[in-house]
DRENDO-1510 file (C-alpha; in Angstrom, 1 decimal, always signed):
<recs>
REC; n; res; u; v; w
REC; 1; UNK; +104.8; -9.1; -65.1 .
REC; 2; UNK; +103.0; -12.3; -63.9 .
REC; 3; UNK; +103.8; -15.4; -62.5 .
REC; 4; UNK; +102.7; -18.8; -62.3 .
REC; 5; UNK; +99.2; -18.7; -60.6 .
REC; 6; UNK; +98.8; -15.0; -60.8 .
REC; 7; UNK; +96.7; -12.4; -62.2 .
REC; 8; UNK; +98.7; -10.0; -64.1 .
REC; 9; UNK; +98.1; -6.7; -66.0 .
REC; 10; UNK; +98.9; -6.6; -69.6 .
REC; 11; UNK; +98.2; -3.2; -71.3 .
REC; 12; UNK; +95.4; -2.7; -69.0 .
REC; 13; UNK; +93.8; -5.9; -69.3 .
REC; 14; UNK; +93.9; -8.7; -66.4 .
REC; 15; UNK; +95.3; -11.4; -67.6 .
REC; 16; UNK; +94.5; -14.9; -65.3 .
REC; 17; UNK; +94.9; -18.4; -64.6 .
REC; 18; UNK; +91.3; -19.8; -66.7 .
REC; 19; UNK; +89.4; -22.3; -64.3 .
REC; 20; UNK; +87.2; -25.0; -65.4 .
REC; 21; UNK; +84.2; -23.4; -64.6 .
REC; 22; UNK; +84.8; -20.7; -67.3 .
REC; 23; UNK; +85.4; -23.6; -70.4 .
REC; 24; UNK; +81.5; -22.9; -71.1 .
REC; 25; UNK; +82.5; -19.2; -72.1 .
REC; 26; UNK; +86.0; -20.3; -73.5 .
REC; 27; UNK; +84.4; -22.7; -76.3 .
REC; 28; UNK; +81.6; -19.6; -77.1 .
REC; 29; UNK; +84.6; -17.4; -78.0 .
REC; 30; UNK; +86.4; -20.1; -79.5 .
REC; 31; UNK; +83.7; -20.8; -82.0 .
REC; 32; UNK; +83.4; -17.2; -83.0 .
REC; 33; UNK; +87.3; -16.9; -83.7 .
REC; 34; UNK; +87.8; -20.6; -85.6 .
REC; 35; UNK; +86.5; -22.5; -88.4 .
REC; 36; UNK; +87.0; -25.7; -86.2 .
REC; 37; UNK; +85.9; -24.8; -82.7 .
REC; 38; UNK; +86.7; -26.4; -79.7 .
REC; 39; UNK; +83.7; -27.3; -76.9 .
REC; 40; UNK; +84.2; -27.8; -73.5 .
REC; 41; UNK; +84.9; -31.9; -73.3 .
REC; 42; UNK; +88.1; -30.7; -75.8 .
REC; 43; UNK; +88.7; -27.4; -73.6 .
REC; 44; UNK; +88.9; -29.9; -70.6 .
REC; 45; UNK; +91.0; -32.3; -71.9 .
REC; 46; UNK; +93.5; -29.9; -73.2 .
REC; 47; UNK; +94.1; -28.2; -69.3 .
REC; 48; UNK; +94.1; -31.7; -68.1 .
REC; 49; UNK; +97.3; -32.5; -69.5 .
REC; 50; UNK; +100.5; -32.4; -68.4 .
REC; 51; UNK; +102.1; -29.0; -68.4 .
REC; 52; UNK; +98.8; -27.3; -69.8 .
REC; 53; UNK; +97.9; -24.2; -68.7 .
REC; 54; UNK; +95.0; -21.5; -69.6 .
REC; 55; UNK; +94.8; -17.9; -69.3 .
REC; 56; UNK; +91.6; -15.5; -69.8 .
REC; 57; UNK; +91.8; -11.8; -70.0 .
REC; 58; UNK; +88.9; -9.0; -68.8 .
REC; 59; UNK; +88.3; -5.6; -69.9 .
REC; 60; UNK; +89.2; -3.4; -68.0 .
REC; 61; UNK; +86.4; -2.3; -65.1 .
REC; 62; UNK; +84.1; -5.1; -66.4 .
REC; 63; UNK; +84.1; -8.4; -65.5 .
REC; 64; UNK; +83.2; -10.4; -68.6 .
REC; 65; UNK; +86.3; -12.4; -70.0 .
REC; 66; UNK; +87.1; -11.3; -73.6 .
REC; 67; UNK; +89.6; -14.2; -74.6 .
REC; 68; UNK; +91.5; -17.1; -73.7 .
REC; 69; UNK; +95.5; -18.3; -74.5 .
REC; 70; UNK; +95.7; -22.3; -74.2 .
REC; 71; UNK; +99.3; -23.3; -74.4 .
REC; 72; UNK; +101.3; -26.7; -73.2 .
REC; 73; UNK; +105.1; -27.3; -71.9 .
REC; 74; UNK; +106.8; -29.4; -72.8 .
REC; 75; UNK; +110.4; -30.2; -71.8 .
REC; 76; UNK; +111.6; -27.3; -72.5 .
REC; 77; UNK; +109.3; -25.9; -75.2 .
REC; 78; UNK; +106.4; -24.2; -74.7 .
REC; 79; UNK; +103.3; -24.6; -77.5 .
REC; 80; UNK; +100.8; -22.0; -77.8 .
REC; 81; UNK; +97.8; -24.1; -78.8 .
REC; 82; UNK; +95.1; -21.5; -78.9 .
REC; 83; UNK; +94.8; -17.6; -78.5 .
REC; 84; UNK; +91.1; -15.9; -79.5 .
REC; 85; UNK; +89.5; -12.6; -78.6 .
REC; 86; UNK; +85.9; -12.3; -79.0 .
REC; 87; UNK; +85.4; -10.0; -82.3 .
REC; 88; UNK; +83.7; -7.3; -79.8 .
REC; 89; UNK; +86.8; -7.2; -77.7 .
REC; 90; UNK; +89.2; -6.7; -80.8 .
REC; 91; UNK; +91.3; -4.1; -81.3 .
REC; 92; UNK; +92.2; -3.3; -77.9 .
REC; 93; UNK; +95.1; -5.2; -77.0 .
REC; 94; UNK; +93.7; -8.1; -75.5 .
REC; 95; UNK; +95.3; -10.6; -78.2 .
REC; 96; UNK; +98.8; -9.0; -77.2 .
REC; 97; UNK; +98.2; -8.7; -73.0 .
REC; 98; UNK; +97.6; -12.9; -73.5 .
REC; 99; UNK; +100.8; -13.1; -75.9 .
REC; 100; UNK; +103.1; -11.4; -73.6 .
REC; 101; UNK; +101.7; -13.4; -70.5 .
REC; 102; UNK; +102.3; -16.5; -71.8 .
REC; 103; UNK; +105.2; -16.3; -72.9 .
REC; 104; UNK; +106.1; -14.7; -69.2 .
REC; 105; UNK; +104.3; -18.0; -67.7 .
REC; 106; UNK; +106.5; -20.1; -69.9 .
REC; 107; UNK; +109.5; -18.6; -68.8 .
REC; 108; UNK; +108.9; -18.9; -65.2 .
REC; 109; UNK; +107.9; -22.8; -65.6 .
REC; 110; UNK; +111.5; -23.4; -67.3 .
REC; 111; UNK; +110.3; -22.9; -71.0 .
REC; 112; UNK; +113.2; -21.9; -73.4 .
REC; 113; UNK; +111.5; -21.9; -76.2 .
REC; 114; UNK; +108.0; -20.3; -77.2 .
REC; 115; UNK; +106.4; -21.7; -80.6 .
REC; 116; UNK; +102.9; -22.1; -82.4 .
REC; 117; UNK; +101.4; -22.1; -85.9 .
REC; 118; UNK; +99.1; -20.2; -87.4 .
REC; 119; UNK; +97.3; -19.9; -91.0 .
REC; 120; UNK; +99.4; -18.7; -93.6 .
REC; 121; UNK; +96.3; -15.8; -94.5 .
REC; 122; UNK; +96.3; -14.7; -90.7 .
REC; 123; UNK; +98.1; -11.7; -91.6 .
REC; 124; UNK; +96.8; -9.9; -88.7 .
REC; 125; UNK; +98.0; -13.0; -85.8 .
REC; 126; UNK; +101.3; -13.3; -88.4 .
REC; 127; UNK; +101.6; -9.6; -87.3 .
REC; 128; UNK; +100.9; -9.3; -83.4 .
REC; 129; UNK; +103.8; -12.5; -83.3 .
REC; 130; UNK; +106.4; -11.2; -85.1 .
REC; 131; UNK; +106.1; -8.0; -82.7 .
REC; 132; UNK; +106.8; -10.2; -80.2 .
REC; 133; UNK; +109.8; -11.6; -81.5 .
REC; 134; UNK; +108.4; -15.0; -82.9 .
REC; 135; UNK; +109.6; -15.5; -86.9 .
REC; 136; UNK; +108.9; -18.6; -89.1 .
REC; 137; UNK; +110.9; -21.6; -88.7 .
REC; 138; UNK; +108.5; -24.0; -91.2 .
REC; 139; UNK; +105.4; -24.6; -92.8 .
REC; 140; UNK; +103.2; -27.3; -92.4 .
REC; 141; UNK; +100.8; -27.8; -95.4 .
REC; 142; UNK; +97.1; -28.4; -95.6 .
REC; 143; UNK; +97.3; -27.9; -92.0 .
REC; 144; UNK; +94.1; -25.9; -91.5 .
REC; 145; UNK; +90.1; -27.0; -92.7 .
REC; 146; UNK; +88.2; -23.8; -93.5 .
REC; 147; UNK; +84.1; -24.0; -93.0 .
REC; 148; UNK; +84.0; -24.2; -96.8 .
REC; 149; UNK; +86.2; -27.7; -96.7 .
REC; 150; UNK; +89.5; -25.7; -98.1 .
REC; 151; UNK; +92.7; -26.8; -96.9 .
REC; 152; UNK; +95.2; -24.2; -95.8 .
REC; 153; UNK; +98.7; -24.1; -94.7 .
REC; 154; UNK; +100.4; -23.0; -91.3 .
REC; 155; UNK; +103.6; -21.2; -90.9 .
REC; 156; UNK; +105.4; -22.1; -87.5 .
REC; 157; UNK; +106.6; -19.6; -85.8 .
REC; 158; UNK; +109.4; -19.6; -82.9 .
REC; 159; UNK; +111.2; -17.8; -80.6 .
REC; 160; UNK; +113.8; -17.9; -77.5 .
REC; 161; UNK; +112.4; -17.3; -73.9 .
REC; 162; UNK; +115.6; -16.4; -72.6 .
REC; 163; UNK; +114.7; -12.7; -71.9 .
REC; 164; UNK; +112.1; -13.3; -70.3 .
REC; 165; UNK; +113.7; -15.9; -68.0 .
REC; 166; UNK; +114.0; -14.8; -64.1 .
</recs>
């Protein structure tokens, strides 16, 4: 497991704090995974805030980052704001090595509570949470733009950190 500060290996992959230096790379993959993609000057100002933190993840033996988690604490909630692999590192358990070590970051800043939304036709990130113990709590509608202009709605999805607390 990881803790605050810490590299960590998830299923192989290193999972680790993201620095600012790496937000070039971060808003690349960012762009490839959403229709709305966030560049660096929002990549910034989301780690600048209070209880922000970022995590990247490697393949293993190379040293290119293949995705990013962005997630925020509040009290004692913790909001995953953003996960994204880049579509050549799919399928190889990055998505779930930057689930699991957030939610283990979470726990060890006093997080209770791990929650997030996601598009209600993102069957496959739908999937990878409820593995991990998250399960819809609400909807919030015409919360998603698609490329095309579409609206689309989000399920929230929640669940308890108290497992996973030391």
């Amino acid at each position: 497991m990881g803790y605050p500060g810490r590299g960590a290996i998830h299923g192989g992959h290193k999972v680790e704090s993201m620095a600012f230096h790496q937000l070039g790379v971060i808003a690349r993959i960012h762009a490839k995974c959403f229709d709305d993609p966030w560049g660096e000057a929002t990549l910034d100002q989301i780690l600048k805030m209070n209880g922000a933190f970022g995590l990247i993840v490697r393949r293993p033996r190379f040293e290119a980052v293949g995705g990013f988690a962005l997630a925020r604490i509040v009290a004692d909630e913790c909001e995953l704001l953003s996960l994204g692999v880049s579509p050549d590192c799919r399928k190889q358990g990055m998505a779930k090595a930057l689930l699991r070590e957030s939610m283990v970051r979470a726990a060890a800043f006093q997080a209770r509570w791990f929650f997030l939304e996601v598009a209600q036709d993102n069957l496959i990130a739908a999937r990878l949470y409820e593995a991990h113990g998250l399960r819809k709590v609400g909807e919030r509608p015409d919360y998603y733009q698609t490329k095309d202009g579409r609206r689309t709605d989000a399920h929230t999805m929640r669940r308890s950190l108290q497992d996973l607390l030391f």
